[in-house]
C-alpha positions as CSV (number, residue, x, y, z in Angstrom):
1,X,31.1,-50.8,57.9
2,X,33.7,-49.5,55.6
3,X,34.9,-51.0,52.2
4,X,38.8,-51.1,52.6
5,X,40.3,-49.0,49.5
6,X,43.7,-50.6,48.4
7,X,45.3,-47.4,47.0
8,X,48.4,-47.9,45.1
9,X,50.5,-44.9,46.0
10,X,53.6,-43.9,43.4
11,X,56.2,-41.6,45.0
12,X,57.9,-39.2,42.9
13,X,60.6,-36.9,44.8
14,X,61.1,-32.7,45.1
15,X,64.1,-31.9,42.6
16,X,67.3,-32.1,44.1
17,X,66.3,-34.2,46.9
18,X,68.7,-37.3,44.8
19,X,71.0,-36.0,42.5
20,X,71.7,-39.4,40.8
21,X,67.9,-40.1,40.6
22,X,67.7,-36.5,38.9
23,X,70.6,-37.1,36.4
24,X,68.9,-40.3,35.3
25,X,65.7,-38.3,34.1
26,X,64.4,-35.9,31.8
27,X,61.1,-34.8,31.8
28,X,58.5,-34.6,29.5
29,X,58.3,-30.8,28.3
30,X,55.4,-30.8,25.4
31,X,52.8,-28.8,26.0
32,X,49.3,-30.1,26.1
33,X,47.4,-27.6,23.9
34,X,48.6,-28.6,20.6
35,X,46.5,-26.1,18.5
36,X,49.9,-24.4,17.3
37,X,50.7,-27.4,15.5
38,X,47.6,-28.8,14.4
39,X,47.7,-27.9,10.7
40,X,48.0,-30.5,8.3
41,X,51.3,-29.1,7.4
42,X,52.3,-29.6,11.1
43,X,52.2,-33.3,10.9
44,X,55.3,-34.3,11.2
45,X,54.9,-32.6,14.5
46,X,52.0,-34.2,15.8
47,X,53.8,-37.1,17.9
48,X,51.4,-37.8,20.7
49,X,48.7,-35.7,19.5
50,X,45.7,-36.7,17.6
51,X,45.6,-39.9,19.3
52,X,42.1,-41.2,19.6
53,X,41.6,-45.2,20.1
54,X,45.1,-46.3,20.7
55,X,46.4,-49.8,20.5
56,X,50.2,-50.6,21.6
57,X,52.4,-53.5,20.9
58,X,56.0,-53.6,22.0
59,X,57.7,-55.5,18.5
60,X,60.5,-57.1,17.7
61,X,63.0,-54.2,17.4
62,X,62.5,-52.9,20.8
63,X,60.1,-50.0,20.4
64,X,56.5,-49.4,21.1
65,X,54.0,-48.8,17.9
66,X,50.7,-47.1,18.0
67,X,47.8,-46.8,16.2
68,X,45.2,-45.2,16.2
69,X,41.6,-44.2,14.6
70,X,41.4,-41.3,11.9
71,X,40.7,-38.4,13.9
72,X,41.9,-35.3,13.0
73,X,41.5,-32.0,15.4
74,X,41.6,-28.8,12.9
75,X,41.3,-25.4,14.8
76,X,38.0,-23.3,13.6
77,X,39.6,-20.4,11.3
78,X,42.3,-22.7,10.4
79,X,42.6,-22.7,6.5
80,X,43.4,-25.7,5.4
81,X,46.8,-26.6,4.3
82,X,48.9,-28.6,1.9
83,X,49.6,-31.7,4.0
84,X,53.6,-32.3,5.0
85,X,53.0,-36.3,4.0
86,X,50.6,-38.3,2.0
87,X,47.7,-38.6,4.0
88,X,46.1,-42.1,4.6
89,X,43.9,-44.4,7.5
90,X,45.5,-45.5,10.7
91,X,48.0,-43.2,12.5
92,X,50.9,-44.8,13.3
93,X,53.6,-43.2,15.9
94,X,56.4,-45.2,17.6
95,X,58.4,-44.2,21.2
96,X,61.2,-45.9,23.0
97,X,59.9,-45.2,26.4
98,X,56.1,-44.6,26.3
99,X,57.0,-40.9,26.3
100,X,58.3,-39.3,23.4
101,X,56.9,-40.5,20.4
102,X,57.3,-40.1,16.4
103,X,54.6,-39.6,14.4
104,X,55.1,-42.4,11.1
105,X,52.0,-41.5,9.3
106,X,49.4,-43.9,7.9
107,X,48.7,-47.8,8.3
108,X,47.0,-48.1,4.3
109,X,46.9,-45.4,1.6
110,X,43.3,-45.9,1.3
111,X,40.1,-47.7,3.4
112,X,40.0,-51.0,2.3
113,X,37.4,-51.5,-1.3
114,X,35.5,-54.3,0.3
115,X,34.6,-52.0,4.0
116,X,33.6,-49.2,1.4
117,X,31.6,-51.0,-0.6
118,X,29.8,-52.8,2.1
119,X,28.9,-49.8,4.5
120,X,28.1,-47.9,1.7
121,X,25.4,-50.2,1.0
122,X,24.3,-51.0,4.2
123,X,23.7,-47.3,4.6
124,X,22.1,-46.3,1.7
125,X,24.0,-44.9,0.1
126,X,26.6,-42.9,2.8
127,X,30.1,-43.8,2.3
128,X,32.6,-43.9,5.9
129,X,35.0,-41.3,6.0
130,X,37.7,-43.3,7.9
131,X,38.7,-46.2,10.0
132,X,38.0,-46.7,13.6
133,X,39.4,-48.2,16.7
134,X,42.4,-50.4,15.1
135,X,43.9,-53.5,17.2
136,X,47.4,-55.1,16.8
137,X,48.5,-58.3,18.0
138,X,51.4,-60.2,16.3
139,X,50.8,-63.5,15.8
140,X,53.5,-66.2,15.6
141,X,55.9,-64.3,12.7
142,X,52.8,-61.8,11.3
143,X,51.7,-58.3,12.5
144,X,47.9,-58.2,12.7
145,X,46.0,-55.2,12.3
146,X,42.2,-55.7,13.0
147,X,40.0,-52.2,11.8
148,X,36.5,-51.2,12.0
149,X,34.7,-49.1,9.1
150,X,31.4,-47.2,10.1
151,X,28.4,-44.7,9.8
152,X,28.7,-42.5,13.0
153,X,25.3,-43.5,14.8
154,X,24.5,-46.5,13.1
155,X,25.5,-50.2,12.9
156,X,26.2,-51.0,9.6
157,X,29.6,-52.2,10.2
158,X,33.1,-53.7,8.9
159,X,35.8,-55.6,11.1
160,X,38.0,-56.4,8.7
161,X,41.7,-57.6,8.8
162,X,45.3,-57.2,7.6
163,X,48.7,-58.7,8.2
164,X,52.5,-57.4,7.8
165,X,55.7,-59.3,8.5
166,X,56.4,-55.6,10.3
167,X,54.6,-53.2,12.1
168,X,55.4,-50.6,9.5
169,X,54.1,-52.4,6.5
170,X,53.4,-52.8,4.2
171,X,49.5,-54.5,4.7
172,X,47.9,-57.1,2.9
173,X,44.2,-57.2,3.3
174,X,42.6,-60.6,4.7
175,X,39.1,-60.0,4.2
176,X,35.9,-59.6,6.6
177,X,36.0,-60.9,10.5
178,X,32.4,-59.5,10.9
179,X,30.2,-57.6,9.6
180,X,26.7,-56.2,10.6
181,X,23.6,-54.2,9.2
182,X,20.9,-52.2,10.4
183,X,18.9,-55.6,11.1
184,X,21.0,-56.9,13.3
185,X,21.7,-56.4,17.5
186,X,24.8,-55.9,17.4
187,X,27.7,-53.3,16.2
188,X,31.1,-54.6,14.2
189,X,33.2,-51.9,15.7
190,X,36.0,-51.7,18.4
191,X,37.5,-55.2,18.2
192,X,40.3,-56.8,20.4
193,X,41.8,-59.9,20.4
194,X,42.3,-62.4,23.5
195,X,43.6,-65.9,23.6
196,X,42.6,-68.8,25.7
197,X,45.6,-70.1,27.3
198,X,44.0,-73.7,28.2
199,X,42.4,-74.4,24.6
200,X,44.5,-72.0,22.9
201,X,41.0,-70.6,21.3
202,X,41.4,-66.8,20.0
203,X,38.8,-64.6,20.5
204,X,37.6,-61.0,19.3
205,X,35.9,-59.2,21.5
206,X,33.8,-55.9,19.7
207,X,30.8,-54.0,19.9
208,X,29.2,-51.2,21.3
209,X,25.5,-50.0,22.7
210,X,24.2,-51.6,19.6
211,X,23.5,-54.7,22.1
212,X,26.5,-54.2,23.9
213,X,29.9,-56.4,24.3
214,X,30.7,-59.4,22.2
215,X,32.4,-62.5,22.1
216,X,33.1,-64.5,18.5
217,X,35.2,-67.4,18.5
218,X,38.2,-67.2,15.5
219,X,40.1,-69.7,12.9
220,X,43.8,-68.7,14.8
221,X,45.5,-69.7,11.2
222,X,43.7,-67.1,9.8
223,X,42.9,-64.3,12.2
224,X,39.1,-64.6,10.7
225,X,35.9,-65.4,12.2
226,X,35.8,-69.7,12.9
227,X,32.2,-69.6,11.7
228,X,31.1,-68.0,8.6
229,X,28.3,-65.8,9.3
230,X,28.6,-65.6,13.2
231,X,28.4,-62.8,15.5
232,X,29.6,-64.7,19.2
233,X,27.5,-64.3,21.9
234,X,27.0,-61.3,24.7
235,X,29.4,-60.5,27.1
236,X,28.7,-56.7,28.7
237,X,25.9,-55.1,28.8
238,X,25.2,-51.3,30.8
239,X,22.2,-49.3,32.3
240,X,20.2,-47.6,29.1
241,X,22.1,-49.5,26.6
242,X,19.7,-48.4,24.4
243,X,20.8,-44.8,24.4
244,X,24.1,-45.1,27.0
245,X,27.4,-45.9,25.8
246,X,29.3,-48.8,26.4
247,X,32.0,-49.4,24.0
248,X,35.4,-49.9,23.3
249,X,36.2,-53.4,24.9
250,X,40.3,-54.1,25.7
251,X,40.6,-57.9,26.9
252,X,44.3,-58.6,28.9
253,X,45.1,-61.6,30.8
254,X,47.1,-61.3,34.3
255,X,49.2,-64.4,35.1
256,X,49.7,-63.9,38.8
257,X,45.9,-63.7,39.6
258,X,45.0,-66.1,36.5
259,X,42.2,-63.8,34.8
260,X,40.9,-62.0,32.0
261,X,40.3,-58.3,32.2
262,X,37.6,-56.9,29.9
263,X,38.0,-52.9,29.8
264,X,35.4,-51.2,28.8
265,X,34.2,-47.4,28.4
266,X,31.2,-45.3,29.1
267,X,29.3,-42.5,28.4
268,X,30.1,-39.8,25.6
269,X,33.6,-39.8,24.5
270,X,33.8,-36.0,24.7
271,X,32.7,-35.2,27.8
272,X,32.8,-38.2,30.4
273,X,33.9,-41.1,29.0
274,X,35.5,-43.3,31.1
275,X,37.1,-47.0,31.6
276,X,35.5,-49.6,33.5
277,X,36.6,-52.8,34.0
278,X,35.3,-56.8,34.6
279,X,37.2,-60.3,35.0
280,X,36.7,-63.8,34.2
281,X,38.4,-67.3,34.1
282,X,38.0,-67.0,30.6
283,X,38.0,-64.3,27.6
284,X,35.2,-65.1,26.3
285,X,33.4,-64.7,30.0
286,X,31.5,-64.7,31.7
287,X,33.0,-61.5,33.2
288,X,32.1,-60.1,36.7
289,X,32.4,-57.0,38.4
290,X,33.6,-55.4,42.2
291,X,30.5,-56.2,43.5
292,X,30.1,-59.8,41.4
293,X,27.6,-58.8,39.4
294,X,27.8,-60.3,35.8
295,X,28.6,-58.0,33.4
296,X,26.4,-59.2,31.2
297,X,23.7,-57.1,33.3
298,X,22.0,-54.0,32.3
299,X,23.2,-52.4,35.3
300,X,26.2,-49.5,35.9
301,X,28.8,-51.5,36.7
302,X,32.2,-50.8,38.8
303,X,35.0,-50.6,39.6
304,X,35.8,-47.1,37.3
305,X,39.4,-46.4,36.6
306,X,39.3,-42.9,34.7
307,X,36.7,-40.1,34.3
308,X,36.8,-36.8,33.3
309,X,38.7,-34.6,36.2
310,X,41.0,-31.8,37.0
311,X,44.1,-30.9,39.5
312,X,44.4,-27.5,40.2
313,X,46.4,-26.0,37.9
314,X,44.9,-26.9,34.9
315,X,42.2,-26.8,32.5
316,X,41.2,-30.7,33.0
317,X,40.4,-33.7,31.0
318,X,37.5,-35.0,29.5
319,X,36.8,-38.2,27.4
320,X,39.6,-40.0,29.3
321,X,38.4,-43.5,27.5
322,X,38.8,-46.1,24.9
323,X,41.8,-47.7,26.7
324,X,44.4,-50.2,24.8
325,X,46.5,-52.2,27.7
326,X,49.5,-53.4,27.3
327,X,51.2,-56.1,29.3
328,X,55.2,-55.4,28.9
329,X,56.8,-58.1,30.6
330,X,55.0,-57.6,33.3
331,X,54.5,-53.8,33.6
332,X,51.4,-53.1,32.2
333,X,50.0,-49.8,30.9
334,X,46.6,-48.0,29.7
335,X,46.8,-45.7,26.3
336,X,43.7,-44.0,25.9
337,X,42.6,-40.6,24.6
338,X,42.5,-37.3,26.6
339,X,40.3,-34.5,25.8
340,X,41.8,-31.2,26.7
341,X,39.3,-29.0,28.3
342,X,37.0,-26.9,28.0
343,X,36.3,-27.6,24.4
344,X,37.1,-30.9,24.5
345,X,38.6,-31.2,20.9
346,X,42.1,-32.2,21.0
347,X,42.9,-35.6,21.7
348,X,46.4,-35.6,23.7
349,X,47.7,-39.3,24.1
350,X,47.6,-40.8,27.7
351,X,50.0,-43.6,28.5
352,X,49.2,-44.3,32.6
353,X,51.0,-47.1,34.2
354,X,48.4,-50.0,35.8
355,X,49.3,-51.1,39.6
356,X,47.3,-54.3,40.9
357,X,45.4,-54.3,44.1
358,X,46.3,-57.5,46.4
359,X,42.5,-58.9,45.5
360,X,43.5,-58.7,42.1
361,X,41.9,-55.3,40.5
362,X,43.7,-52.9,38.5
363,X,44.2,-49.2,39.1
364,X,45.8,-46.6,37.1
365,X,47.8,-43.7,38.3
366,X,46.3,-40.4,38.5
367,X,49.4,-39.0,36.5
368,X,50.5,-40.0,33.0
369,X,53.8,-42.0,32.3
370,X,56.8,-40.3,32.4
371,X,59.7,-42.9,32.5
372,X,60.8,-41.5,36.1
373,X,62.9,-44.1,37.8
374,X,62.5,-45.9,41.3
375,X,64.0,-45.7,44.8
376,X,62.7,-46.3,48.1
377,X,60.9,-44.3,49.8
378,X,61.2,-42.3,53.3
379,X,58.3,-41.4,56.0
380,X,59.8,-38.0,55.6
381,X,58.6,-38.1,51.9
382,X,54.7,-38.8,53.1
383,X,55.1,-35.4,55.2
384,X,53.0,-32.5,53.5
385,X,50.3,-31.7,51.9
386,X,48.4,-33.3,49.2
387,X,46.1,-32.8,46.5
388,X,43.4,-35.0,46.1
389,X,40.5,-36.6,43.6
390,X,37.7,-38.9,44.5
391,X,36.3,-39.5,40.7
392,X,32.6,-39.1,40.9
393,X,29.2,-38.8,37.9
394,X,28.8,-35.7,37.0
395,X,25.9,-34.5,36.3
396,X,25.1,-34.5,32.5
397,X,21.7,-32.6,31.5
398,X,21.9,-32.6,27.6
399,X,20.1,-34.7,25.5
400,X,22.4,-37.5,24.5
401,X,21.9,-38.8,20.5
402,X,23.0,-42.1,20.0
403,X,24.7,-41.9,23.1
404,X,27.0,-39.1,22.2
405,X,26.9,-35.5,22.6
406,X,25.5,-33.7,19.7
407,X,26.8,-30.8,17.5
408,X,27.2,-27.4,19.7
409,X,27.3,-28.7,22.9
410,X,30.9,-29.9,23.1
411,X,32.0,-27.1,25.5
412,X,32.3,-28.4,29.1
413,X,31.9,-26.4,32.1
414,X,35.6,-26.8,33.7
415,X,33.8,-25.7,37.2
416,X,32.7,-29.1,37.3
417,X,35.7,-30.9,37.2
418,X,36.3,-28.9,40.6
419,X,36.4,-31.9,42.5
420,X,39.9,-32.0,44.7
421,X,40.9,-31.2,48.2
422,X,43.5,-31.1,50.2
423,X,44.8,-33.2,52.7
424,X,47.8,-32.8,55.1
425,X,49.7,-35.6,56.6
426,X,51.6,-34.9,59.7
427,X,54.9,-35.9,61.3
428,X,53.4,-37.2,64.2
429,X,51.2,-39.7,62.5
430,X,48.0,-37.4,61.9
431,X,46.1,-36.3,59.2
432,X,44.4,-33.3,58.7
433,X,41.1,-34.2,57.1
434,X,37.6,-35.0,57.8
435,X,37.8,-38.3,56.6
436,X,41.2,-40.1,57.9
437,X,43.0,-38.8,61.3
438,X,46.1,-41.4,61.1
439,X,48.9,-42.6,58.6
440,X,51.6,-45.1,59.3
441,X,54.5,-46.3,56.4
442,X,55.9,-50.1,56.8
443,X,58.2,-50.5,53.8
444,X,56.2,-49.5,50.6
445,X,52.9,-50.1,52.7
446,X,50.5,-46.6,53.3
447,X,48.0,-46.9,55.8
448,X,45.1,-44.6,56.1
449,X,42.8,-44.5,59.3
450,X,40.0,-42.8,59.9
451,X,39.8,-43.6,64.0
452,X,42.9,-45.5,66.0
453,X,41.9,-48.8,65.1
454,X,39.8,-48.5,61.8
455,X,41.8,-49.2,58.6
456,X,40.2,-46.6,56.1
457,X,43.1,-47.2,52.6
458,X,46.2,-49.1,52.0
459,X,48.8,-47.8,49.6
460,X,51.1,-48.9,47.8
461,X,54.0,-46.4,46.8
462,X,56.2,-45.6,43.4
463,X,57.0,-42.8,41.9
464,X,56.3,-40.2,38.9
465,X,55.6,-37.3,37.3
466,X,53.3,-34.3,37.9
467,X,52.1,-33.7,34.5
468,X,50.3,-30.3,35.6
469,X,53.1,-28.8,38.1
470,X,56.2,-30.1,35.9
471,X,58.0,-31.5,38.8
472,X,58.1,-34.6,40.5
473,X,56.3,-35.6,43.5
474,X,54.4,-38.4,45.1
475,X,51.0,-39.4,43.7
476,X,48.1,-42.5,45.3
477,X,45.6,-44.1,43.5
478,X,42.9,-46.9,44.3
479,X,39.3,-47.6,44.2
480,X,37.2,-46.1,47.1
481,X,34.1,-47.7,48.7
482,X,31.6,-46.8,45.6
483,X,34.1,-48.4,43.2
484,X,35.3,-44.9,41.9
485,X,39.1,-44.5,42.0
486,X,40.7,-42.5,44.5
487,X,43.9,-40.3,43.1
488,X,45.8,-38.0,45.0
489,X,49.5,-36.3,44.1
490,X,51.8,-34.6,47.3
491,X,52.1,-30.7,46.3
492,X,55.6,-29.4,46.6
């Protein structure tokens, strides 16, 4: 018996083939290797680069700002230069589209005293050299800017808060949300912040493999925790928690199915991190998985959105995790982080758009956002050949520390990202593959069949950009019978 994959196809169309729909667009031309650039002189330049941990909010004056954590890729043999700004903690970039985007600089001047002095003490003694994983919300008239302050491998731990009338600034510190030590289960790192819309009850989701997911009731007037003192109670959990990642939790609410989506990501966040996600009636759970499983569960659980993977073409992505979501009246989109192979150290920003299967699971296109704009599509478009990616684990045989990937063993074999094919859809109806011998179109409706009368995968189609080939084309994606995504793009 087969699992039916609902695979959200987005068309995108050979140049020339619509010369209005061509004079409306202009593609993306930045290159994805941004080593050129990556001096600290260069960072006016950086735009979408250096993006690790992003959270977007679309504010008042029409365009989209991003922050992110303090990570910095500097080239080995790159002497370090006088910086072209006054560097601080929390990038901050803006864009218009989701596309092309201005690097702003830094949130604050200077990690909060209060973080410093608290992790430096919790740790004996080791002071944090940045701020992680920032959230942004704006609540009623005030920009909120949740951050966490860490040791790398060890929970002693700051959420702290700050507000703006602006998402520029400046910030006013308002104190501690949570904080944890060595002594305690959990990790105050990698918050988000969902609302309730029965009770109206804000919560802040955080945590990591330090006992996994958490949920801790807030005081809405103040953005702070309700309780003095509390840490919430579990929500997610994973296989090996002890030692495997699970991390980064993003909690949106969808009003046409009427649930809460907690994203969350796996595995080391240089090699194959990637997004998972669970729902619930309510954000602060209990959340369920593809299979119903509570996510509270030390199991693997599924459906998985992103993982590390390559088209041909190019050198492939690793640590395509940490996900912000944003819900733009109605269009929603993942940000997250992607690691350009094979050494894994630059952190390109990834803006995908989310499509929603009729069951009422999300899916994320294969291919980054590109702004391309929609018109309907032909049978004669489906005709061709196509490249295709069933996401898969990869086999990882080093030692993990704390989860991660230690020093020196960064490098990632791009063979293994070798995991497309190509299939070949016919005028007649036929497929050449192994797995599916029949298509059919009915409006924006793909069907996939792997005998006459067996439905293998619905699609749904848009359109797009191909990212690796610079041209447009036609691209699926969807969640196959293990609960791995499915992507495929049309090769022209």
């Amino acid at each position: 018996m087969y699992r039916y994959l609902i695979i959200f196809v987005l068309f995108q169309i050979t140049w020339g083939a619509n010369a209005q729909f061509n004079q409306n667009f202009t593609p993306p031309s930045y290159p994805d290797d941004y080593s050129s650039v990556a001096g600290l002189n260069h960072i006016k330049e950086w735009a979408s680069y250096n993006a690790h941990d992003p959270s977007c909010i679309k504010a008042d004056d029409g365009y989209y700002y991003l922050y992110s954590t303090d990570a910095i890729y500097i080239p080995r043999g790159i002497k370090m230069q006088k910086p072209s700004m006054k560097i601080g903690n929390i990038m901050v970039r803006r864009s218009r589209d989701l596309v092309h985007w201005k690097f702003l600089g830094w949130a604050f001047s200077h990690i909060p005293v209060d973080a410093v002095k608290f992790v430096t003490n919790a740790s004996d003694g080791r002071k944090p050299m940045g701020i992680w994983a920032p959230y942004i919300e704006k609540y009623k008239d005030k920009y909120r800017l949740y951050y966490a302050v860490s040791i790398f491998g060890k929970n002693t731990s700051y959420i702290g808060l700050a507000e703006s009338n602006s998402p520029l600034g400046p910030w006013s510190q308002k104190g501690c949300v949570v904080k944890t030590t060595k002594a305690d289960t959990m990790n105050a790192i990698d918050p988000t912040v969902s609302t309730n819309k029965k009770t109206g009850q804000q919560w802040m989701i955080y945590g990591s493999f330090f006992g996994g997911i958490y949920a801790l009731a807030l005081n809405s007037a103040t953005g702070l925790s309700k309780t003095p003192n509390d840490y919430g109670h579990c929500v997610a959990r994973r296989a090996g928690g002890d030692s495997a990642v699970i991390e980064a939790p993003e909690v949106i609410y969808n009003p046409e199915f009427k649930k809460y989506y907690l994203f969350v990501s796996y595995d080391p966040l240089f090699t194959t991190y990637n997004v998972r996600v669970g729902r619930g009636e309510k954000p602060e759970g209990p959340y369920y998985d593809l299979n119903g499983n509570n996510l509270i569960l030390p199991i693997d659980h599924t459906p998985v959105l992103t993982y590390a993977y390559r088209f041909s073409g190019h050198p492939g992505w690793a640590g395509v995790g940490h996900c912000g979501v944003l819900n733009d009246h109605g269009n929603y989109f993942m940000f997250h982080q992607g690691r350009l192979a094979p050494t894994n150290l630059m952190m390109d920003l990834h803006v995908r758009r989310i499509f929603w299967t009729p069951d009422g699971w999300p899916v994320v296109s294969p291919e980054r956002y590109a702004a391309v704009p929609q018109t309907v599509i032909s049978e004669n478009e489906i005709i061709g050949t196509w490249e295709t990616i069933q996401l898969k684990e990869l086999d990882n045989k080093v030692k993990l520390w704390k989860g991660q990937i230690p020093g020196g063993y960064w490098k990632y074999d791009t063979t293994r990202f070798d995991n497309s094919k190509r299939m070949i859809f016919l005028q007649d109806g036929r497929i050449k593959d192994k797995s599916f011998l029949h298509w059919s179109l009915n409006k924006n409706l793909l069907t996939l069949y792997n005998s006459k009368t067996q439905i293998a995968y619905v699609l749904i189609v848009s359109r797009g950009w191909d990212w690796e080939r610079k041209k447009l084309t036609i691209v699926f994606t969807g969640l196959g019978k293990d609960g791995y995504s499915f992507w495929g793009k049309k090769l022209y």
